[in-house]
C-alpha positions, -999 to +999 in steps of 0.1 A: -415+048+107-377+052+110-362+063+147-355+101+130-389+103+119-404+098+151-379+121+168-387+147+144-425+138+150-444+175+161-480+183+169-500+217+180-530+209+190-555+233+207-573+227+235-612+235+239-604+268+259-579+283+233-544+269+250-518+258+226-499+225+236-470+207+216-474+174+216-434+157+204-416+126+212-396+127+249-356+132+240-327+129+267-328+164+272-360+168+290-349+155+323-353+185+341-387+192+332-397+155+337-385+161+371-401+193+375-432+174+361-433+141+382-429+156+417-461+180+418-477+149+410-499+143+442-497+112+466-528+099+455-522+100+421-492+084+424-509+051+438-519+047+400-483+047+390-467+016+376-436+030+390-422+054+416-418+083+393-410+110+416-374+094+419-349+114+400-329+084+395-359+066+377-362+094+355-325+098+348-329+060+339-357+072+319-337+096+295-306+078+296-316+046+280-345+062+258-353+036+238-386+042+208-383+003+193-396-007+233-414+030+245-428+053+220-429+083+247-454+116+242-448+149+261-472+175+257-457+207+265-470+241+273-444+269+263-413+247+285-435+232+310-445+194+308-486+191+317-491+154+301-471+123+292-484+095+269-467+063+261-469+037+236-458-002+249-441-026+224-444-058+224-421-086+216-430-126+199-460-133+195-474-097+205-453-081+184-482-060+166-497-045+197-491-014+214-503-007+250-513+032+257-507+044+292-511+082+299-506+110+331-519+145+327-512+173+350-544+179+371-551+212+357-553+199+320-575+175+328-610+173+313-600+201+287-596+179+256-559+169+257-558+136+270-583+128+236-556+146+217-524+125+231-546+096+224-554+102+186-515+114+182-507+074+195-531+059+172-515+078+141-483+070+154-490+034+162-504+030+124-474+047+110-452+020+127-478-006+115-487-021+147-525-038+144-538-032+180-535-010+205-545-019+239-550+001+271-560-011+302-584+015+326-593+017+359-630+003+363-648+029+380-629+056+358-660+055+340-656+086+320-620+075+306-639+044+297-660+065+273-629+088+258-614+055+250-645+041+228-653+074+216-621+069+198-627+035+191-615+012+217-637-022+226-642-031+263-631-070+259-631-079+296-634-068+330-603-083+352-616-083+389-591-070+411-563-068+387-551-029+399-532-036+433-525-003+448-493-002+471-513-004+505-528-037+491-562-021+483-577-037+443-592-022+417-615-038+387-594-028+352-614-028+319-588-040+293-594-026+263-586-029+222-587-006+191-580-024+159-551-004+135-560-024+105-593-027+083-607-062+079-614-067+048-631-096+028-616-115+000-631-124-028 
């Protein structure tokens, strides 16, 4: 899949209660709603964070060097408003064909369908660029995001005690987990 393509990559989906979200690639120009985004983000939600992404420098950094061979990134927009961002992770040598999700959604779109939808949206993009694996790696005892992830088909391959180090040093387990892109098949 070319750079323009996935630039010009669109999606409506509709949630379970009737609300239409656009699901398109992030472009330089969404800065200001990134911003507007990131900082309702609460404190405690922000412990999850691999970054400090209430800092408007980050997120100038962010839009400035948008980059889709390294981050494939996913806004899902509601009329100009940002309410969930998705990402897909490239690898480089020897991990070239996998793709890690990671994925924020605004508290009020939670647990209304569209985190399942970003998620789906990855996979066909992540097949489209011809990756073979995508990977995500989920808080433990988020046991319900466990579940969205296999109902989609994600494996749980491993349980990494304390791998999730919050910033006040507190740990968390992480269930890493795997969807293969690409059918096995059998030779004859």
């Amino acid at each position: 899949m070319l750079p323009e393509q996935i630039k010009n990559f669109r999606e409506m989906v509709t949630l379970k209660d009737g609300t239409y979200v656009l699901l398109r690639p992030m472009n330089g120009a969404d800065e200001k709603h990134l911003l507007e985004f990131y900082s309702a983000v609460s404190d405690d939600d922000m412990r999850y964070f691999r970054h400090y992404a209430k800092d408007p420098a980050l997120i100038h950094t962010w839009c400035e060097q948008l980059d889709y061979g390294k981050v494939l990134p996913l806004l899902a927009l509601v009329k100009d408003h940002v309410v969930g961002s998705a990402s897909l992770h490239f690898f480089e040598g020897p991990k070239r064909h996998v793709g890690e999700v990671r994925m924020f959604l605004a508290k009020d779109f939670r647990k209304r369908g569209l985190g399942m939808k970003m998620i789906k949206a990855l996979i066909d993009l992540g097949r489209k660029l011809d990756l073979g694996i995508m990977q995500a790696e989920v808080i433990a005892e988020e046991t319900k995001v466990v579940k969205a992830f296999e109902t989609l088909g994600f494996k749980s391959q491993a349980t990494l005690d304390d791998y999730f180090l919050f910033p006040d040093g507190d740990s968390r387990d992480v269930v890493l987990m795997t969807m293969s892109l690409r059918a096995k098949t059998d030779e004859f």
